[in-house]
N, C-alpha and C positions, 0 to 999 in steps of 0.2 A: 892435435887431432880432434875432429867434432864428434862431442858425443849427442846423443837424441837425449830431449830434455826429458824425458821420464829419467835415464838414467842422470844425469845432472842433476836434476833436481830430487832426487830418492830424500829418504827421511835419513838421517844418521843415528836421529833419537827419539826414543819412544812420545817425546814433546812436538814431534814433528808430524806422526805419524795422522793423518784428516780422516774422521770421521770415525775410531773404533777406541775411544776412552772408555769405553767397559773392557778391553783387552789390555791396552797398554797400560794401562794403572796397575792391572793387576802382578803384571809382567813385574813393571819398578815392583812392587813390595814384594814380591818373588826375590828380586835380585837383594834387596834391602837387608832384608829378614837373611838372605842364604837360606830360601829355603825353595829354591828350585827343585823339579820334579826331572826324573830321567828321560821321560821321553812326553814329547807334545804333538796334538795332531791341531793342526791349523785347517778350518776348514771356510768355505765361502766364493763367491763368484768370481771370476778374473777380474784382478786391477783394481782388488781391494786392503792389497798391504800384507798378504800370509808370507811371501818371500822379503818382503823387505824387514817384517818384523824378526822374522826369521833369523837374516841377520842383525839385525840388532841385536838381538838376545843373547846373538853366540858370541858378540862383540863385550855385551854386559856382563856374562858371567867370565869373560876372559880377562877384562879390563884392570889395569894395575891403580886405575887412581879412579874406578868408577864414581860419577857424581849425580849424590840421589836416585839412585837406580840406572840412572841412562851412562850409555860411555863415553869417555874424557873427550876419545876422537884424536887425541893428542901421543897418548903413551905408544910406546914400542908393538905392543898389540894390536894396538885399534888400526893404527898404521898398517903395521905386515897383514892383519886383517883384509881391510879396505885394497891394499895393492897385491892384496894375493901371494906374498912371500911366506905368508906363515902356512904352512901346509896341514895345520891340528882342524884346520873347518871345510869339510868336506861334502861339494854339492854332488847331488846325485841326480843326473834327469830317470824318472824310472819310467819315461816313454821310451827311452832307449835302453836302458838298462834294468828291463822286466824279469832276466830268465832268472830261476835258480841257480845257477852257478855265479851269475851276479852279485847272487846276496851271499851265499856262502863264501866266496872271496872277500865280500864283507865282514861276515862274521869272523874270518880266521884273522882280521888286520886288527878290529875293536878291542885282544888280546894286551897291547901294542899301548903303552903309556903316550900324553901326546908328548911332542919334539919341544916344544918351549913354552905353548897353555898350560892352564889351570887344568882346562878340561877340551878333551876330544869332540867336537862336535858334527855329526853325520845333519844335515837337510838334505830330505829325500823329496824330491818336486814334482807333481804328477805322481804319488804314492798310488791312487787307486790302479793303474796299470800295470800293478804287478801280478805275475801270476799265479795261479794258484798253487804251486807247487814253491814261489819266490814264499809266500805270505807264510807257508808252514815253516821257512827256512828261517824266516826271520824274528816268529813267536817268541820261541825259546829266548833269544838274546834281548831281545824289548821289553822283556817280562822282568830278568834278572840280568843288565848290561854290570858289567865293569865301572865302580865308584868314575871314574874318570873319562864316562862315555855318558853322551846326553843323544837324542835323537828327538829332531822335531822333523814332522811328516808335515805333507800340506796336497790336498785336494782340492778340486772345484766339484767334484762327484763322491760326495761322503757314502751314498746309499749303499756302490761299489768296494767299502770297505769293511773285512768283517768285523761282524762283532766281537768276537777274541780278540782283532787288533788295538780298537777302539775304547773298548775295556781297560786298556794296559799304558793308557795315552790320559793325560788330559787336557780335555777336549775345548778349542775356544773358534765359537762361529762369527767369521767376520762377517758384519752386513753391507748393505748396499749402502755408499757414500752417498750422503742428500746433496741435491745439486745444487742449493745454497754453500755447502761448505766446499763442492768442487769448484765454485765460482769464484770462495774468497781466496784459493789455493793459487786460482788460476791470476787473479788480481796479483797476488803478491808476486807469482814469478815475472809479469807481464811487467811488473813496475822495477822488479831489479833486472830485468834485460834490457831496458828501455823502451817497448816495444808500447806503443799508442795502440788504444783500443775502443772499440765502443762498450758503455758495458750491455747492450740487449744482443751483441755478438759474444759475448762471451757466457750470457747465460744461454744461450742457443747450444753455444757449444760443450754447457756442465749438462742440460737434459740431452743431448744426442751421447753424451757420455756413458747415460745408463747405469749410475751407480760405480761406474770404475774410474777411479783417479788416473791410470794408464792410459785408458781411449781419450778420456779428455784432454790430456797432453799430448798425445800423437793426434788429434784434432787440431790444435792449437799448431805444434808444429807443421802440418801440413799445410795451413795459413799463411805461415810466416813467411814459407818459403817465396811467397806469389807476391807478397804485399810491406810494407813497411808499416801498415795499419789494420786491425782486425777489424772488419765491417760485418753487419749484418748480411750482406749481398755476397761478399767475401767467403763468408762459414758455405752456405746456400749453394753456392759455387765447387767450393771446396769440397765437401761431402755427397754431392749430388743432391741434397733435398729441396724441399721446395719451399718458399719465401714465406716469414705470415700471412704478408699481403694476398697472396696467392690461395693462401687456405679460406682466410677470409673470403675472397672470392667468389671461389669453388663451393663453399658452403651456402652462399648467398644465391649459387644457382640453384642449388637443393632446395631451399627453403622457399626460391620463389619457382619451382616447378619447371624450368626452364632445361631441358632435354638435351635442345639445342645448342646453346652458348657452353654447358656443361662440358660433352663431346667433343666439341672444338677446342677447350680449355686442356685436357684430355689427351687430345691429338696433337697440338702443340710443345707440351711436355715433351710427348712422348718422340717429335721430332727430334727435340733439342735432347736426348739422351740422357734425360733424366731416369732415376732409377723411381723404375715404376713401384717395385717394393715396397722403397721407405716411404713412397711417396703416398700408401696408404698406412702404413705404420703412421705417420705424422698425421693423416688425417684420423684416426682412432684416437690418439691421443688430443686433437684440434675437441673432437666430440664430448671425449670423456670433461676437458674445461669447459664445455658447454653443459655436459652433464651435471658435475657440480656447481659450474655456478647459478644454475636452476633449480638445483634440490636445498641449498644454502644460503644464507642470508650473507654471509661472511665467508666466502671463498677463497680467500689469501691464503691462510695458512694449509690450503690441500693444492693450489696450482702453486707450480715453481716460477714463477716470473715476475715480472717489473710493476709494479703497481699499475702502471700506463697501460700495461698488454691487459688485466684485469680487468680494467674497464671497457676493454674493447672487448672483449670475451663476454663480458653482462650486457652490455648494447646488443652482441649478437642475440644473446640467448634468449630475450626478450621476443622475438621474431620467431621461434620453433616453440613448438610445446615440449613437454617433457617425454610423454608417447615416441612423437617425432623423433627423438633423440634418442630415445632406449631403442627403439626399432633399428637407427641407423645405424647403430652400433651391432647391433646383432649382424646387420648384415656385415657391414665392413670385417667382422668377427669371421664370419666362413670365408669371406671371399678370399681373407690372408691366408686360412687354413687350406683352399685348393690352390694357391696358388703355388706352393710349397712343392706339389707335385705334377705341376702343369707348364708345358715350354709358354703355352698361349697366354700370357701375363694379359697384354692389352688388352684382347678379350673379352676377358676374366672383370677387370677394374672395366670396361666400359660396360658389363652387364651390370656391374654391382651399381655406378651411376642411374643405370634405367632404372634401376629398383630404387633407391634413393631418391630420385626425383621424382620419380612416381608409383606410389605403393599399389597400385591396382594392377601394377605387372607382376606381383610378386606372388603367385599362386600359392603358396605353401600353407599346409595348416594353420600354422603360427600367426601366418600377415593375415589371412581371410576373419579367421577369430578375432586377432586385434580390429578390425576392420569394422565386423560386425558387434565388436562391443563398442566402437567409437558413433556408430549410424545408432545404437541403441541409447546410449546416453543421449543426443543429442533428441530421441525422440520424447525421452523423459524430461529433459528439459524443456522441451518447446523449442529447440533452438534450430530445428532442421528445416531449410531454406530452399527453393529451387529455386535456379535462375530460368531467366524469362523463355530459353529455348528449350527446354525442357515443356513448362507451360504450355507451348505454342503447341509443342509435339503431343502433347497431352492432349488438349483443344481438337486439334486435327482427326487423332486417332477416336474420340468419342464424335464428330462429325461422320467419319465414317463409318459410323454402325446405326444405319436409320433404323433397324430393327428394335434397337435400344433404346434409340432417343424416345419412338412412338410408345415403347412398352413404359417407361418412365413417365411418370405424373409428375406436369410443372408445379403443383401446389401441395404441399402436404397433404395426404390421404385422412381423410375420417371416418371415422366407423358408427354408422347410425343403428340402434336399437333394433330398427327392423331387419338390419343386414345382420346384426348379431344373432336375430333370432332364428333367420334365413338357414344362416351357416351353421345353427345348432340341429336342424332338420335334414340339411344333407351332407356334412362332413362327420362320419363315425369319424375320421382320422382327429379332427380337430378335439375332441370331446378326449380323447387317451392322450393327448400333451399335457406334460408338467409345466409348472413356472420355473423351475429348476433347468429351462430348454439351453440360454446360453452357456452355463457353468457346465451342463453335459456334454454340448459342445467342444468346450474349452479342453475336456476330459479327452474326447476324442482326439480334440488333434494332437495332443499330447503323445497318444499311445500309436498316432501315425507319423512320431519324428517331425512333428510340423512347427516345432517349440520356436523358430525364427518369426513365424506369421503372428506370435500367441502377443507380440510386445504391440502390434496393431489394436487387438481388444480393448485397450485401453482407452475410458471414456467414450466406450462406443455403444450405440442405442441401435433397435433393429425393430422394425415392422413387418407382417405379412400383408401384402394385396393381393388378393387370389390365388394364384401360383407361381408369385416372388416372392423373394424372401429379400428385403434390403436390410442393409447393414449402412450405418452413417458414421463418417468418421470425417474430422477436419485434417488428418495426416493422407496430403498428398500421393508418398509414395506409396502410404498404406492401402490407398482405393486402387493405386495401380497395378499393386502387387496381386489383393484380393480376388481382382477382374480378372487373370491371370487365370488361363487356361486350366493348370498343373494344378496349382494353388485352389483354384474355383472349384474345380471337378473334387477335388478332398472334400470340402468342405459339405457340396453337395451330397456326396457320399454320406458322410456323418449325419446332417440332417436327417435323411430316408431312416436312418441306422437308428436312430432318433424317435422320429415319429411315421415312421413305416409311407412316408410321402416325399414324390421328389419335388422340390423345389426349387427354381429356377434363382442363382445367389446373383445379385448384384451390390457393389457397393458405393456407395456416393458420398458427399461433401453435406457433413451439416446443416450446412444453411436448408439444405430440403429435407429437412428431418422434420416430422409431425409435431402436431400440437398438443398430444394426447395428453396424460396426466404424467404416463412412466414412460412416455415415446415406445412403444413396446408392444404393440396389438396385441402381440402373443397373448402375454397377460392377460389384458382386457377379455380377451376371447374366454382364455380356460376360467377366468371369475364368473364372468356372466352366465355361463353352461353349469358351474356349479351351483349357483343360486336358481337355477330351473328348474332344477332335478328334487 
């Protein structure tokens, strides 16, 4: 009769058991010593070894010729054991067998010396689903059982058991198998069945594992069945996910902006009935190796894979910045979490692509702040570039404002002594300015929520001609911003607010910045008015 290899291949001895030698050591010197505990709660994720140690245990403390802790496997025990004849070890599903009179029927049999063991042993499986009237039935006896009665409990949902239970247990939390060791696990049965394999298919299949030595074998098995050889195309196939190569891809649209090819990439999947789920679970996880091997010099020991796949992982990551990749992960992050509760999957993953390929669709406070702190650094660096049709549109738009052009001086403006002395004669306004005018400025817009305009100030110089007031800056965007209706009209405002005068803001391109001393008329103005007086 065919069994599934998870059960074939179970552990017999705590030497067998992958990936929880802080458990099973302790287990052997337990049985060693004779100094096992009456009742144990086994707790930890499905398909990490709580049922199989389980049994083992009850095998170890039953066993007539136990060796070094673990059982012979061989004696009359381990035997009736393993084939179920001995009737002293007794499972209990408590998914099915939750009520109180469950456990009281329990309680009245534990009485009950066992038939041919040492000792009596109850494993209760799925413990947390008992109910609350089962949990008070069963206190009393957990607490104080019969020399000849052991109990070990086993959960995947520890939080669901009380604390009185838990108390009266000692407590062992099995972790998540690493998917190097479900890999060498998976090697060795692959070698004693004879079963040819790739090994980047079979570490495909220890990380879609998840930490569980169980899924990795029902993986494995559901392979076998199709193939005489495990391929990486194979697993891919077999689980519904999606290929490296494919992720590679996929991410390679992202990162070159490409909408189009993405969508299609996308919609082809999705032809082919691929599970769209996992198929952003895999890209989350695609991101996060990009994550690290961006933040890391030495990423091997945080990715699970083949040295080979390492390298392709660093090639990519070289190509995204770091930003890039914490953003796409945030999004990929919600998009799993709607999707949860949404029939419209495709949708869903083809919006999170628009966002991913391009973050100026992404309205959200999050992406606009990241957004405008990436345009701001790049304005402190000097690094901020505009390509040529932006220019043009630039160009054009200052072409068509002949009001502007004509009001504008092709040559830097200068201020002659008699015009200084002119303007001391009929501007009372000019004579009540400080030199302190841009920093009160500054002050203004600050207190008008304008703090985005404020990173433009930088290295900027400013003249008054008559009834302009220029501002000169060699940041493109920043002259374009300033000229800006919304923007301009503030600014105007504060000035008047200022110096009790409106003045008419424009802003331009250094190169037409004066010659003066401090580029700055203002100044010049309020010095010379004080030395008159």
């Amino acid at each position: 009769m065919y069994k599934a290899l998870y059960r074939k291949w179970r552990p017999q001895t705590f030497s067998d058991v992958v990936g929880q030698n802080h458990i099973t050591s302790t287990l052997q010197n337990q049985v060693i010593n004779s100094k096992t505990s009456h009742a144990y709660l086994f707790t930890g994720t499905r398909g990490t070894g709580k049922t199989t140690c389980a049994k083992i245990l009850a095998k170890a403390v039953n066993c007539m010729r136990p060796i070094n802790g673990n059982p012979c496997n061989e004696c009359e025990i381990c035997i009736g054991i393993d084939n179920q004849s001995i009737m002293d070890i007794i499972e209990i599903d408590a998914a099915s067998n939750n009520g109180v009179d469950d456990i009281r029927e329990l309680r009245d049999e534990v009485i009950y010396t066992p038939a041919v063991a040492r000792k009596k042993v109850y494993i209760i499986d799925e413990v947390h689903m008992l109910s609350g009237g089962a949990w008070n039935a069963l206190l009393k006896t957990l607490e104080e059982p019969p020399s000849h009665i052991m109990f070990i409990l086993a959960t995947t949902e520890i939080q669901k058991v009380p604390q009185t239970i838990t108390s009266r247990c000692q407590r062992f939390d099995f972790k998540r198998i690493n998917p190097t060791d479900i890999f060498s696990r998976l090697d060795f049965i692959c070698k004693n069945e004879k079963i040819s394999f790739e090994e980047d298919a079979l570490m495909k299949i220890a990380s879609l594992a998840d930490g569980s030595m169980r899924d990795g074998l029902s993986i494995l098995e559901k392979c076998i069945t199709n193939s005489e050889k495990i391929t990486l195309a194979l697993v891919d196939g077999a689980t519904g996910g999606m290929s490296n190569l494919y992720l590679y891809e996929f991410t390679g649209y992202i990162i070159s902006n490409d909408i189009s090819k993405a969508l299609i990439s996308i919609r082809n999947e999705y032809d082919n009935s691929k599970d769209m789920d996992m198929f952003l679970g895999e890209l989350l996880t695609h991101f996060r190796n990009l994550l690290i091997a961006k933040a890391v010099s030495d990423p091997s020991p945080l990715i699970e894979c083949t040295a080979a796949e390492i390298l392709k992982i660093k090639a990519q990551a070289k190509d995204i910045s770091l930003t890039r990749i914490m953003y796409s992960i945030e999004i990929i992050i919600d998009t799993l979490s709607k999707i949860q509760n949404n029939t419209q999957s495709r949708v869903l993953i083809e919006l999170c692509t628009l966002k991913l390929c391009d973050p100026k669709t992404n309205i959200s406070p999050s992406a606009l702040a990241n957004r405008i702190a990436i345009l701001e650094n790049k304005i402190v660096a000097g690094n901020l570039t505009i390509n040529s049709s932006q220019t043009v549109s630039a160009e054009k738009t200052e072409k068509e404002k002949p009001v502007e052009e004509n009001v504008l001086p092709k040559e830097p403006y200068e201020v002659s002594n008699q015009e200084v002395t002119e303007t001391k004669k009929t501007s009372s306004v000019l004579e009540k300015s400080k030199v302190t005018f841009i920093p009160e400025l500054i002050d203004n817009l600050k207190m008008a929520k304008q703090s985005s305009v404020l990173c433009f100030f930088k290295d900027m110089k400013a003249e008054i001609v008559g009834e302009i007031l220029y501002l000169y800056t060699n940041n493109v965007v920043g002259i374009e911003i300033l000229n800006k209706k919304t923007t301009n009209d503030t600014i105007v405002d504060s000035v008047k607010a200022i110096t009790g005068k409106t003045y008419k803001v424009i802003a331009k391109e250094k190169n037409d910045e004066p010659t003066t001393k401090d580029n700055n008329i203002f100044e010049e103005l309020h010095e010379d008015i004080l030395k008159g007086e």
